[in-house]
C-alpha positions, 0 to 999 in steps of 0.5 A, a space after each residue: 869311360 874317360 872322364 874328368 872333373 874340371 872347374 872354372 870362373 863360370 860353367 863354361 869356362 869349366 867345360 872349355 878347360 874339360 875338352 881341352 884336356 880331355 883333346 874333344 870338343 862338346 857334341 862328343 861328351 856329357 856334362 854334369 854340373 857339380 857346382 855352379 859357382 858364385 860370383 863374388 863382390 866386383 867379381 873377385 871378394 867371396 866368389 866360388 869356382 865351378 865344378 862340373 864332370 865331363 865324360 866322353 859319350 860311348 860310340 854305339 859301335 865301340 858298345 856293340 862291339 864290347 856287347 859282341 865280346 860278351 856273347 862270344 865270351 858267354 858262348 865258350 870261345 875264345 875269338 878276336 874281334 875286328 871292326 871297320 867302319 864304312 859310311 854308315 855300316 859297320 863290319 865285325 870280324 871275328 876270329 879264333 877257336 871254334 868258329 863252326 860253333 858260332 857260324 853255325 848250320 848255313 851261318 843260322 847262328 851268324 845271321 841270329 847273332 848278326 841280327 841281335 847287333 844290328 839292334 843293339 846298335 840302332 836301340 838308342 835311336 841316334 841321328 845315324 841308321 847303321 847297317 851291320 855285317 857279322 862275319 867270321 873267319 871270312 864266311 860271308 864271301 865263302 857264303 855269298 860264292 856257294 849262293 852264286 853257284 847255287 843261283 846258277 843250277 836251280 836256274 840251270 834246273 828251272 829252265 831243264 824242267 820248265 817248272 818253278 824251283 824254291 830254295 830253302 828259306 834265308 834272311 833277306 840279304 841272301 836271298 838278295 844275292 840270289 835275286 842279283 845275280 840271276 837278274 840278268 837271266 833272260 830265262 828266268 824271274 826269281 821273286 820272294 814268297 812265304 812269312 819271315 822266317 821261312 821267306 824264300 825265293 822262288 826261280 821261275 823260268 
């Protein structure tokens, strides 16, 4: 974390000089008054400068990501971690050794790990909501094309039986490329059904 002492003939001027060096401005850092100085006789005879101590608040993503690298780390493998930043969501990409381990059984470990960073970097309730994507070595995409193909048989498989298929149960924005893509199915209706964690859709002809 950047921080630094300053001082100055008042509390502000103290601060001023602080951002400057520091190349920010004051909505981006936290201030600890150390010494509120004094003024002297006519303003100069006995008067004592101010102390205060600015630091440069900690981005919630930049605290995520670090959060991400400790959880990889924990887990025994050895990744990079890349981050993109789009309006108010955040795309971590990790890459490296041993990424089955942290994908998972049909991404289970991707989406849990997902999950936990998406709290972590909304638990301090700041003015921004941000949305993330955990991704490795590009699964999601590889992810998101396996469900499209599968909309497209259990539709295929629906309307061949008239009668109604349920998929396994996946997190809400999977089943939401499910719902996307057969929406302009004429043939069919898809809906979700069942408790979270086990909620799935449901294709119906």
């Amino acid at each position: 974390m950047k921080e630094i002492t300053a001082s100055g003939q008042t509390v502000e001027e103290a601060v001023q000089a602080a951002l400057e060096q520091l190349e920010t401005t004051r909505d981006h850092v936290e201030v600890e008054v150390i010494d509120e100085g004094k003024k002297g006789l006519f303003g100069v005879f006995g008067s004592k400068r101010a102390y205060v101590k600015v630091r440069i608040k900690e981005n919630p993503i930049e605290i995520t990501e670090k959060y991400l690298k400790k959880m990889i780390e924990q887990m025994n493998i050895v990744a990079t971690v890349r981050t993109s930043v789009e309006d108010n969501h955040v795309t971590y990409e990790v890459e490296g050794k041993d990424i089955a381990i942290l994908i998972g059984k049909r991404g289970q470990t991707l989406n849990a790990l997902q999950y936990l960073l998406h709290l972590a970097i909304n638990k301090n309730g700041g003015t921004e909501y941000l949305t993330v994507t955990l991704d490795a070595e590009g699964y999601r995409a590889r992810r998101r094309e396996t469900l499209e193909a599968l909309a497209l048989k259990m539709a295929d498989k629906a309307i061949r039986l008239n009668k109604k298929i349920a998929l396994d149960p996946m997190p809400a924005f999977e089943r939401k490329i499910i719902h996307s893509v057969l929406q302009s199915n004429k043939s069919v209706t898809t809906y979700s059904d069942g408790q979270e964690p086990h909620r799935h859709i449901v294709i119906q002809p």
